[in-house]
C-alpha positions in Angstrom: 0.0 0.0 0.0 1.1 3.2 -0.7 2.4 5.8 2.3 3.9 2.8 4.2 7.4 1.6 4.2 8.4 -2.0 5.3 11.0 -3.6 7.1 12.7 -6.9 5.3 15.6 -8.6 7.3 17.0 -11.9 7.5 20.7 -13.8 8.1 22.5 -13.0 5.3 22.5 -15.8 2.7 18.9 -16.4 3.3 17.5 -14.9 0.4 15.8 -11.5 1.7 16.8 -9.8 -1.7 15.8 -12.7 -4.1 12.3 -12.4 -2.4 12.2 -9.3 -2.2 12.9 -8.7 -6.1 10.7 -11.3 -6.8 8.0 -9.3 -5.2 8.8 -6.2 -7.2 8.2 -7.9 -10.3 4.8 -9.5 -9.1 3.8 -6.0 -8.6 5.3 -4.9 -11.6 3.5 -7.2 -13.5 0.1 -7.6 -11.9 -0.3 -3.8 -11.2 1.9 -1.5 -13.0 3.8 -0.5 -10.4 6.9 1.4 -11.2 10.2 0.9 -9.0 13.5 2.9 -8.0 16.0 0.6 -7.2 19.1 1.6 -4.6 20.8 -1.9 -4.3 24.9 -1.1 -3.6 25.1 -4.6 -3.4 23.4 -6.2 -6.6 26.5 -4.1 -8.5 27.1 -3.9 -11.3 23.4 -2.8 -12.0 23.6 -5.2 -15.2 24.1 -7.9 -12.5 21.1 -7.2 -10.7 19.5 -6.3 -14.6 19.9 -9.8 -15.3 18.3 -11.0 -12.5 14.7 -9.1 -13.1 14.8 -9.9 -16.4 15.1 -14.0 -15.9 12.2 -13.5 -13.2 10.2 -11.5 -15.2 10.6 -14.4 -18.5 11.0 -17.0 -16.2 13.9 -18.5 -17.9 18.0 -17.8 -17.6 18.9 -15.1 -20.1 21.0 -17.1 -22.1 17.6 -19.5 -23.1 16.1 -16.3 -24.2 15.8 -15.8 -27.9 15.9 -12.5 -29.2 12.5 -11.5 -29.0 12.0 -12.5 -26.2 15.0 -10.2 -24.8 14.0 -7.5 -26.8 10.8 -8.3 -24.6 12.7 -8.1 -21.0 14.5 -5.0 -21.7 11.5 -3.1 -22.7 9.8 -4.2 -19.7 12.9 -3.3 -17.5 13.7 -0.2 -18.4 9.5 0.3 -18.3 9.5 -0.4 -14.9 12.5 -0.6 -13.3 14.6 2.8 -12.4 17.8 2.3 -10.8 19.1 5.0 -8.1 23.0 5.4 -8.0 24.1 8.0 -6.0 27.6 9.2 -5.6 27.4 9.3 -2.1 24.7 6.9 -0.7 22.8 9.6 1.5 19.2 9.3 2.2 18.8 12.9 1.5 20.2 12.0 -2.4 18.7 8.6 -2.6 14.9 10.1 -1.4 16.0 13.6 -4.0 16.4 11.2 -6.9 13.6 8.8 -5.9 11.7 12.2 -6.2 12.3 13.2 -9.5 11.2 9.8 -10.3 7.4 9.5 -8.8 7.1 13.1 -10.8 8.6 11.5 -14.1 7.2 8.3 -14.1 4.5 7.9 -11.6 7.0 5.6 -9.4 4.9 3.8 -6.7 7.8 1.7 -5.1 11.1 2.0 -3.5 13.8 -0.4 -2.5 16.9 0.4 -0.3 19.0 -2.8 -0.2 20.6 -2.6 2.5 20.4 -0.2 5.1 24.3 -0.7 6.2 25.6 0.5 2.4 24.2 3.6 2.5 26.3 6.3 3.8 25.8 7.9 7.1 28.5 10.3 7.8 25.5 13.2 8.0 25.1 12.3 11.6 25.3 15.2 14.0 28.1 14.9 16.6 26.7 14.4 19.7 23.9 12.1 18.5 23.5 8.4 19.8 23.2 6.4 16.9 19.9 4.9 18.1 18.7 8.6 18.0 20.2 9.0 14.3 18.1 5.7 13.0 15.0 7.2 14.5 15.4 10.3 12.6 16.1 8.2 9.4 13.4 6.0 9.5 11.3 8.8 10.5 12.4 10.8 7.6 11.8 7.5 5.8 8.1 7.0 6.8 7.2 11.0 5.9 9.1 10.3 2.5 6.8 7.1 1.7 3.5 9.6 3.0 4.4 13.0 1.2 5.0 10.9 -2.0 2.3 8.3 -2.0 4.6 5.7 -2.1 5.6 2.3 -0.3 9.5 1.8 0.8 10.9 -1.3 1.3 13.9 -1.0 3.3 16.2 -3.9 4.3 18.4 -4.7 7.3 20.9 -7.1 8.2 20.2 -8.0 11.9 23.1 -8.6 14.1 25.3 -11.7 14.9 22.7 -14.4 15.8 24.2 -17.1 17.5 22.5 -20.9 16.7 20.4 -22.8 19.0 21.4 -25.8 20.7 19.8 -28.1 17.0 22.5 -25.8 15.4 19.8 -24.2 13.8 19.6 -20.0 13.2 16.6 -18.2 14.7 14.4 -16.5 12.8 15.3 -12.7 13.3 12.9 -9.7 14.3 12.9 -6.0 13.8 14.6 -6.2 17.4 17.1 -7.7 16.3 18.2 -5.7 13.8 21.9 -4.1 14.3 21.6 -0.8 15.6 18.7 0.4 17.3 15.1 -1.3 18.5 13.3 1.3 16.4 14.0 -0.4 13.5 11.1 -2.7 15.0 9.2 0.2 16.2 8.7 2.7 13.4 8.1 -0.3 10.5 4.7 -0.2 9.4 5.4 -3.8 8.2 8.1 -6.6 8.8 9.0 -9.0 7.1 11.6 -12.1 8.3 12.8 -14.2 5.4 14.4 -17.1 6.4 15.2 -21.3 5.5 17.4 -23.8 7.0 20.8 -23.3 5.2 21.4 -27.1 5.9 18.8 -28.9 4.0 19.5 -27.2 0.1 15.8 -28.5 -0.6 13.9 -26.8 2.3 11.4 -24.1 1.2 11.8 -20.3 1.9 10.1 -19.0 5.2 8.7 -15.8 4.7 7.9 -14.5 8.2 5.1 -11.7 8.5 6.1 -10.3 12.1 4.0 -6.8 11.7 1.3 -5.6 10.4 -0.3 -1.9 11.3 -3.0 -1.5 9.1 -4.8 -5.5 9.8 -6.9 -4.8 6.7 -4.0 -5.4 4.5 -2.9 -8.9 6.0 -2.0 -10.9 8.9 0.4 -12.0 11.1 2.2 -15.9 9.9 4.5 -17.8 8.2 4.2 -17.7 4.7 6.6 -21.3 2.7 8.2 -20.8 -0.6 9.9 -23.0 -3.1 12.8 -21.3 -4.9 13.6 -22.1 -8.3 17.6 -20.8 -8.7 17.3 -21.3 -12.5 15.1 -18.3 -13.2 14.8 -17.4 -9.3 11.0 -17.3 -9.3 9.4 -18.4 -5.9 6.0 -20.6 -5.7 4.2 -22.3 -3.7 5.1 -26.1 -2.5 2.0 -28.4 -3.4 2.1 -29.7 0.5 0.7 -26.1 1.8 -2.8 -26.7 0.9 -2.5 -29.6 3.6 -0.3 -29.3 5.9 2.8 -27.2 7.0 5.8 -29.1 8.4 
């Protein structure tokens, strides 16, 4: 929904970006929604190009013949904007992201991660747990003013295994730097799989919701096909979860 931003976090390696991309094309697809992109760390942006593309056709690019990537570049550069700013500020990321909901009606921004921007605008004197609530806050009034939704991702910090020598599933809290992270997210999302067992499906954890209209609190399982990177749904989930 528009005028909220959301919260997606998970141990590294667990696939928070893959989802989350694949969502972006879902929406991209199903309602016309147009994206900025800030992702320092799906570089080069032909890289992270390639990626959308093979989710969008649902086959690797090389399988593609040539109309159908004449097809997937159209449709990229249609709705797919990529923010690269020199310095990685919010200030330049949400200046650019600007330009682009006036241009072409963006409705959908993704900042992936949180850690790669730069943050050497912070005031002397100012905790850092007080710096991320003034960022997310100027995040949140961003995603209102604009009438459109963030998606902003976090790496949580060190999580230590329980005694199965299995990860937990992280939260908001747990995200490095400050509890607000938890508090100010209009939504959170946890995705997360056992890193073990290569044929386990993708747990995508709903952890908050503020409007309840829009959805509800659960566990949401995903296969994950790493030839085109699509997710869908395992056949078992319209009987029974594990």
């Amino acid at each position: 929904i528009e005028g909220q931003w959301t919260l997606v976090t998970g141990i590294p390696g667990m696939g928070k970006s893959e989802w989350l991309d694949a969502l972006a094309v879902n929406l991209a697809q199903v309602h016309g929604w147009v994206f900025g992109v800030c992702s320092p760390e799906n570089q080069p942006v032909t890289f992270h190009a390639t990626k959308l593309m093979e989710k969008y056709k649902g086959k690797r690019l090389h399988q593609m013949n040539r109309d159908e990537y004449e097809d997937c570049k159209l449709w990229l550069n249609t709705f797919f904007k990529f923010i690269l700013p020199e310095e990685r500020s919010l200030d330049e990321v949400l200046n650019k992201t600007k330009v682009l909901v006036r241009r072409y009606g963006l409705k959908g921004l993704i900042i992936d991660p949180y850690n790669e921007l730069g943050h050497t605008n912070r005031k002397e004197g100012v905790t850092e747990t007080e710096y991320i609530s003034e960022f997310l806050g100027d995040l949140r009034s961003f995603a209102r003013d604009q009438g459109i939704h963030v998606w902003l991702v976090a790496h949580p910090k060190m999580m230590r295994k329980e005694a199965n020598a299995v990860y937990p599933v992280p939260t908001g809290y747990d995200v490095a730097g400050s509890a607000h992270f938890f508090n100010k997210a209009d939504n959170i999302v946890a995705v997360h799989r056992d890193k073990a067992d290569p044929l386990s499906p993708v747990e995508v954890h709903v952890q908050k919701i503020r409007s309840r209209w829009l959805g509800k609190l659960g566990t949401a399982y995903l296969n994950w096909d790493p030839r085109c990177g699509r997710f869908d749904v395992p056949p078992w989930t319209n009987h029974e979860l594990p």
